[in-house]
N, C-alpha and C positions, 0 to 999 in steps of 0.2 A: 504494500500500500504506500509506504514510503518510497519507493522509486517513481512508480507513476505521479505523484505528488512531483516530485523531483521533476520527472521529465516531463508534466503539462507547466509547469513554473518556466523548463528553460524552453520552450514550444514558444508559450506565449511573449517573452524577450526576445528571442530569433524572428515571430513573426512582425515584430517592431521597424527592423531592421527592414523590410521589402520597402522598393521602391513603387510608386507609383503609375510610373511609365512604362509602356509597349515597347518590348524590340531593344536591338540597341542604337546610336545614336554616334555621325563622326561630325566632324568641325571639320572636311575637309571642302575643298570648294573647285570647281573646275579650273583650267590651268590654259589661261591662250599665251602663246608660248612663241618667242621674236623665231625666226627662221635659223639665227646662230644659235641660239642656246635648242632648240630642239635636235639642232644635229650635231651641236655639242654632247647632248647628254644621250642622243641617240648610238653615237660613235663611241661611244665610254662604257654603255650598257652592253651594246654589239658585242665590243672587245671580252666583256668579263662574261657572258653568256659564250659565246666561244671556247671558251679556256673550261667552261664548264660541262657542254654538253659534246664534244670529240669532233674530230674532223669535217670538216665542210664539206667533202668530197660526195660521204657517203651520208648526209643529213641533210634533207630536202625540210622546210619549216612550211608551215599553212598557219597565214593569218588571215585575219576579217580584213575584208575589202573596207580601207577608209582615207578619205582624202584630206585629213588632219599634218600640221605641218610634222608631227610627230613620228607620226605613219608613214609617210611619205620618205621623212629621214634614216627612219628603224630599218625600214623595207633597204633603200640606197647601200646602208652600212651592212646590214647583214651580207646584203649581196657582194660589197667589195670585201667582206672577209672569207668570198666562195662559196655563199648557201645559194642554195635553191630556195625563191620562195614563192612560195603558190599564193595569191588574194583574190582570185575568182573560183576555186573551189572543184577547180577543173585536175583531176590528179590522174595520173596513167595509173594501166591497170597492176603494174606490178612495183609500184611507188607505195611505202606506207611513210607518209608526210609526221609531222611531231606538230603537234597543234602548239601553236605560242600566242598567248596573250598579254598585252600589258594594259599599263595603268600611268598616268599621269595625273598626281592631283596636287592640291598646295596646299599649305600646312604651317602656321607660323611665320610666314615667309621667306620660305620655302620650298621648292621644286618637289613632290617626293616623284619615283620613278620606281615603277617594276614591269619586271618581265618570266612570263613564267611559262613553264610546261609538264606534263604531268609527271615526268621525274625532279624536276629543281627549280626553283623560283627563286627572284634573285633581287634583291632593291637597294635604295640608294637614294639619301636626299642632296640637293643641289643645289648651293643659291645661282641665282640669273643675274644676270644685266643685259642690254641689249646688243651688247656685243657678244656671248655667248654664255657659257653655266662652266661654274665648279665645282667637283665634287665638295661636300658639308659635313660627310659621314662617311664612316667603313662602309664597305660591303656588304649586303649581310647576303645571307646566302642558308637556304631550307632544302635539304635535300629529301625526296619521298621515295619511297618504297614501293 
């Protein structure tokens, strides 16, 4: 009797404790991005996604078709580091493509930048100026199983 006693006391403390809000919740905000600093930090992210997912030769990537100056950069660098990259969804039949997606968003003022695929995801905040973007932060780098 004394435990239940016990544990509707600490029930009722813990149920204190809930928020009142749906879901969660980012402060992060979309990101128009000068022509230098997108292929700034497109050419920087290119580089260390490279070094992480193996040879260009034999790694064809498939991104969403978009005409963002980002996209547009990602798409450019990938390709001068040797990939294959597919954005019309068109893939031969003995091609298995690695699906990559990213993200640009801002943050404190801040660039943040990731690029992911289902084995490794990879990010990176950046401050901008209009003349191009610097790296702000390590690497970070989520390897999946």
């Amino acid at each position: 009797m004394r435990k239940l006693l016990l544990f509707i006391i600490a029930a009722s403390f813990l149920a204190g404790c809930q928020t009142a809000e749906d879901g969660l919740t980012t402060n992060s905000t979309p990101v128009a991005l000068t022509g230098p600093a997108a292929s700034a930090i497109a050419g920087d992210m290119a580089s260390r996604l490279a070094e992480q997912i193996g040879p260009a030769g034999t790694t064809t990537l498939k991104m969403e078709q978009d005409s963002s100056d980002f996209a547009v950069a990602l798409e450019a660098a990938l390709k001068g580091w040797g990939y294959t990259v597919i954005t019309d969804g068109k893939v031969g039949k003995d091609v298995k493509p690695v699906e990559l997606a990213y993200s640009i968003d801002g943050a404190g003022g801040q660039v943040l930048a990731s690029l992911s695929t289902p084995s490794i995801a990879i990010g990176r905040a950046y401050s901008t100026s209009a003349a191009g973007a610097t790296p702000a932060s390590p690497l970070s780098i989520l390897q999946r199983n």
